[in-house]
C-alpha positions as CSV (number, residue, x, y, z in Angstrom):
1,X,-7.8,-0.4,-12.8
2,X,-7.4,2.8,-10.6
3,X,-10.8,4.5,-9.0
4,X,-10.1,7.7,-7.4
5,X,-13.2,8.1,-4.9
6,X,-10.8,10.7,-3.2
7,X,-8.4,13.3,-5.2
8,X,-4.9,13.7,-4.9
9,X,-3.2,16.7,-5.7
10,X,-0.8,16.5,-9.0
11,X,-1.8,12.6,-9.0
12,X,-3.6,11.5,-12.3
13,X,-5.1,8.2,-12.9
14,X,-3.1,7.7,-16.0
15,X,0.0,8.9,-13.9
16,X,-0.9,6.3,-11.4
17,X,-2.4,3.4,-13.8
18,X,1.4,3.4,-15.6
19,X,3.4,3.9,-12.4
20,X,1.4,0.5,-11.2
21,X,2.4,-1.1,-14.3
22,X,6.2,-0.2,-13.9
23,X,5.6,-1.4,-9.8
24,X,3.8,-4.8,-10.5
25,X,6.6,-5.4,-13.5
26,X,9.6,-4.4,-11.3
27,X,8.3,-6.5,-8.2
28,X,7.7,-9.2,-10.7
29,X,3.9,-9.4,-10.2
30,X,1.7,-11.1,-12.3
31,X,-2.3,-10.4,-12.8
32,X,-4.0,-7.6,-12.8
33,X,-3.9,-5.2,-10.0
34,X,-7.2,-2.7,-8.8
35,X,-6.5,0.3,-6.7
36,X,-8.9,2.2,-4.9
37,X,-7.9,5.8,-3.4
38,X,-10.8,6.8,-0.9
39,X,-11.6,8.3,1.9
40,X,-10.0,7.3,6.2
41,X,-13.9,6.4,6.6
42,X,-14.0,4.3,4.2
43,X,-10.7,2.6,5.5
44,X,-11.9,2.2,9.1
45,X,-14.9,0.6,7.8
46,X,-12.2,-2.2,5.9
47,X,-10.3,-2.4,8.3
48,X,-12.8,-3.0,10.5
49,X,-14.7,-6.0,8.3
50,X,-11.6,-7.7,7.2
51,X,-8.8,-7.1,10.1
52,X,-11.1,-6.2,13.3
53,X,-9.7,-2.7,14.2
54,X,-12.1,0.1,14.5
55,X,-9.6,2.9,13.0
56,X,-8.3,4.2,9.5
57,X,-5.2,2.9,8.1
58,X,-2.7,3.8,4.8
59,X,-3.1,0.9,3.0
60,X,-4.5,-2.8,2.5
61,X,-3.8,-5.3,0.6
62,X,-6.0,-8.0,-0.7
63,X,-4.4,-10.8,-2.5
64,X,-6.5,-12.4,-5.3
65,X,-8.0,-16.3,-4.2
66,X,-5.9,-18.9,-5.1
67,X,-6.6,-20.1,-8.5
68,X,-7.2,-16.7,-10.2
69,X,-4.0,-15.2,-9.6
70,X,-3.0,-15.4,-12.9
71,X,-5.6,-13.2,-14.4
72,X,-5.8,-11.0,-10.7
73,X,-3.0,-10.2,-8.6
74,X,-5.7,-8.7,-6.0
75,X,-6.3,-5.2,-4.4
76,X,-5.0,-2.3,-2.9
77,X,-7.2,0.0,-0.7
78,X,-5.4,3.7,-0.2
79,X,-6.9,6.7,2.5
80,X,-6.0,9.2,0.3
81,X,-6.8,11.8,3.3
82,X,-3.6,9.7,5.8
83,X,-1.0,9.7,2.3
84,X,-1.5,13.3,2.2
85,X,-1.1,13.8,5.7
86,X,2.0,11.5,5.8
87,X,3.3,13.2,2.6
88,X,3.3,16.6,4.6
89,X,4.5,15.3,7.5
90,X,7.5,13.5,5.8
91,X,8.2,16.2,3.3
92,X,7.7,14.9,0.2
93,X,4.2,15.2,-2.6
94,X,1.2,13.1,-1.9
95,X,1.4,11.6,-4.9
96,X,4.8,10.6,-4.0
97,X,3.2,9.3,-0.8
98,X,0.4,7.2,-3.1
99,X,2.9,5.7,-5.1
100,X,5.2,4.4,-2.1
101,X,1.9,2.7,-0.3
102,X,1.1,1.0,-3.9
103,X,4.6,-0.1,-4.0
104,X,4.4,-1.0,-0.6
105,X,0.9,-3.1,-1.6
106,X,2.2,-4.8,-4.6
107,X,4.7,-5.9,-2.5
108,X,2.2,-7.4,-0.4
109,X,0.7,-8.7,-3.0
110,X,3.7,-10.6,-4.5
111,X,3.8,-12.5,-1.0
112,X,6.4,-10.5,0.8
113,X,5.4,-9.6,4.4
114,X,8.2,-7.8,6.7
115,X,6.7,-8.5,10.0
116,X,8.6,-12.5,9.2
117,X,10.5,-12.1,6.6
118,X,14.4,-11.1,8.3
119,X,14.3,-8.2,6.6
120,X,13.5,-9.5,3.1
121,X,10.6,-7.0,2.2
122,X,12.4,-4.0,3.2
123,X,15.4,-4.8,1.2
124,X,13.1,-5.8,-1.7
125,X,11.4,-2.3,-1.6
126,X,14.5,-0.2,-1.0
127,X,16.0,-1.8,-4.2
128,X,12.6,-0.9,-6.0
129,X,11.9,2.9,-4.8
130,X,15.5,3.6,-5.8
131,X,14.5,2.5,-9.1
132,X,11.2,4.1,-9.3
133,X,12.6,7.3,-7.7
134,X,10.6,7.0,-4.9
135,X,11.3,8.3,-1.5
136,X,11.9,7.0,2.0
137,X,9.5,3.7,2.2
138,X,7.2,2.3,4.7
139,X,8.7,-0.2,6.5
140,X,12.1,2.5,7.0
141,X,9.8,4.9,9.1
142,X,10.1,4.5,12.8
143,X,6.6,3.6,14.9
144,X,8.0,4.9,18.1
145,X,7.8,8.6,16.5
146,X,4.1,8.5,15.6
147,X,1.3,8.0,17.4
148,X,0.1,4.9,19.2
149,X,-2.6,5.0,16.4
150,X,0.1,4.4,13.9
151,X,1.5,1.0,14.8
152,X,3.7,-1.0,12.1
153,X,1.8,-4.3,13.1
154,X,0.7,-6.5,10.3
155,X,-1.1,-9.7,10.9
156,X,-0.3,-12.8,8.4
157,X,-2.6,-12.6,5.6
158,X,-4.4,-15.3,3.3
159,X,-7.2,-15.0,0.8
160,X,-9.2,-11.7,1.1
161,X,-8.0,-11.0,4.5
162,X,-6.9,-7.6,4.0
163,X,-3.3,-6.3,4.6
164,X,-2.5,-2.9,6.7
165,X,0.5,-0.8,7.2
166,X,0.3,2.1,9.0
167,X,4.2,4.1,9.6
């Protein structure tokens, strides 16, 4: 299920329900995956209850509990207000932009995380955005370029503990 509580330009929910379908099928994902586009307040107030930081993030990741991952996969929480910022920033659409943070979040979802993995994830999701045509990923970008706000930190994550990459 997709909830847009924010709008993105060109970025349907159809467009975006099937392009999850084709992300959690290619990163061989099973269950059911809920996305939620909202608002940078909304995201400081997530990342806040489930990760203890006081500021907006991209996107988090909540893996389904143990024992119902069959039926859900979990959750992915998107600002839509930092994707279209990043999206300008890096030159390319913001719906582009949503589509690489739910890639990037199914990944999550599917147990991959880069901050241990030797490289693992990032391979995983260049292999997949060249075959869902999707520009430069998250964990490509370099942290030292943005701002200290912006780190690439990501904390090891179990049951509803929520996920966060920020480029």
């Amino acid at each position: 299920m997709v909830i847009f509580q924010k709008r993105v330009a060109d970025l349907t929910e159809l467009a975006l329900t099937r392009f999850l379908s084709r992300a959690r099928q290619s990163a061989g994902l099973r269950g059911a995956v809920n996305v939620l586009l909202t608002s940078s307040a909304e995201m400081k107030s997530l990342n806040r209850r489930f990760r203890n930081k006081d500021k907006p993030t991209d996107v988090l990741s909540f893996p389904a509990e143990s024992g119902v991952q069959e039926k859900s996969a979990g959750e992915i929480a998107i600002s839509a207000e930092i994707a279209i910022q990043n999206a300008h920033s890096l030159g390319h659409s913001p719906a582009e932009e949503v589509k690489i943070l739910v890639l990037h979040g199914v990944l999550h979802l599917r147990g991959y995380d880069h901050e241990c993995d030797n490289g693992q994830m990032a391979k995983r999701e260049k292999r997949l955005r060249a075959q869902l045509h999707l520009p430069l990923g998250l964990i490509e970008r370099t942290a030292p370029e943005r701002s200290s706000d912006r780190s690439s930190e990501r904390p090891s994550a179990s049951g509803r503990t929520g996920r966060k990459h920020q480029p």
